[in-house]
C-alpha positions in Angstrom: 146.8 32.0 129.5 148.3 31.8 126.1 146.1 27.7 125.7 143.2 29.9 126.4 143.9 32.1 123.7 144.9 29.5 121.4 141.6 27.5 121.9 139.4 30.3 121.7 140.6 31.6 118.1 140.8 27.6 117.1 136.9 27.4 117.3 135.9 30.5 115.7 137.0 29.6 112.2 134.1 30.6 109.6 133.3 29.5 105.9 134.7 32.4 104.2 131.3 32.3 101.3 129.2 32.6 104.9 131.1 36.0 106.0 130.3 37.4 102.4 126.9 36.4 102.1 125.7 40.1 103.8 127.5 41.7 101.2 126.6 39.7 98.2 122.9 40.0 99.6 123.1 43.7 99.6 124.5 43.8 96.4 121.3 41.9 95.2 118.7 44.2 96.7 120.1 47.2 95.7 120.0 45.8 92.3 116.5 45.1 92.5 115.9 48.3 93.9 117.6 50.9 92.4 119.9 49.4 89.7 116.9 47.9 87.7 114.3 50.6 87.6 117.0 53.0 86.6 117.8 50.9 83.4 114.1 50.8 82.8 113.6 54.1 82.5 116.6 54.7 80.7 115.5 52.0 78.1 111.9 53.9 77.7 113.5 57.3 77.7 115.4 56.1 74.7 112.5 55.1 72.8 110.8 58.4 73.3 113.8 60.1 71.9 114.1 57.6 69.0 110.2 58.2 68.2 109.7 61.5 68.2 108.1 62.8 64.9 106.6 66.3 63.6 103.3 67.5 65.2 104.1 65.8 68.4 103.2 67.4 71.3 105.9 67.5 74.5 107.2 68.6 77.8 110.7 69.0 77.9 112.8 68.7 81.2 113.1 71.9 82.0 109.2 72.2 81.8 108.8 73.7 78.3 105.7 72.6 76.2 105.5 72.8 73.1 104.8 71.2 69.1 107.5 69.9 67.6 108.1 71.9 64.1 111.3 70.3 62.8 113.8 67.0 64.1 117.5 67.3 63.5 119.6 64.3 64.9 120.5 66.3 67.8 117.9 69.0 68.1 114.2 70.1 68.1 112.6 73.4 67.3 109.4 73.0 69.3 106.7 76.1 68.8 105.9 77.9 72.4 102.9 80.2 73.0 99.7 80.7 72.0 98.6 81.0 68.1 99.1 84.8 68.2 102.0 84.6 69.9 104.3 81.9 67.9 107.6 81.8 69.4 110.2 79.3 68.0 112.8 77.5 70.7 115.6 75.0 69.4 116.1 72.5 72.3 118.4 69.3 72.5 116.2 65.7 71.4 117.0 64.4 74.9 115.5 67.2 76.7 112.2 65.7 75.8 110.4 64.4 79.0 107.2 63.6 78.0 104.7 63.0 74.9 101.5 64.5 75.3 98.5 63.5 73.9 97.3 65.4 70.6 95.6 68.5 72.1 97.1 69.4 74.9 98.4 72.5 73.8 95.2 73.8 72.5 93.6 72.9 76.6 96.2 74.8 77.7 96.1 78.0 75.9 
């Protein structure tokens, strides 16, 4: 019994990079699929931020739209409403979502 034993664990010796290779190839595809696009949009969220300028036009992520009227380092005042209705809201520079086109606003009122 115990030569049966012995023999048995004798052949089932393995290359140790072989039992890693599952791991190391899941480590790889969920680079490629979550990892990467992540740090994409994080790169092109940046340059939004960076390039925002007066008169710009944009949604912010809680769903505001609105002009831009002034840029601090850390904050916008974006105008909300219709022209009758001018209503000022200050709002943090990486709130902004997304840059509208020039004339949006006036489609939308």
């Amino acid at each position: 019994m115990l030569s049966l034993a012995h023999a048995q664990s004798a052949g089932a010796t393995q290359d140790p990079l072989l039992s890693l290779l599952p791991l190391i190839l899941m480590f790889v595809v969920l680079y490629f699929l979550m990892i990467r696009p992540q740090m994409k949009r994080a790169k092109e969220h940046k340059t939004l931020v960076e390039n925002l300028q007066k008169q710009d036009e944009i949604v912010t992520s809680s769903g505001i739209v609105g002009k831009i009227l002034e840029i601090n380092a850390n904050y916008l005042t974006l105008e909300v409403g219709s022209s009758e209705n001018k209503t000022e809201v200050v709002v943090q520079r990486q709130a902004a979502q997304t840059l509208l086109p020039k004339g949006t606003i006036k489609e939308i009122f």
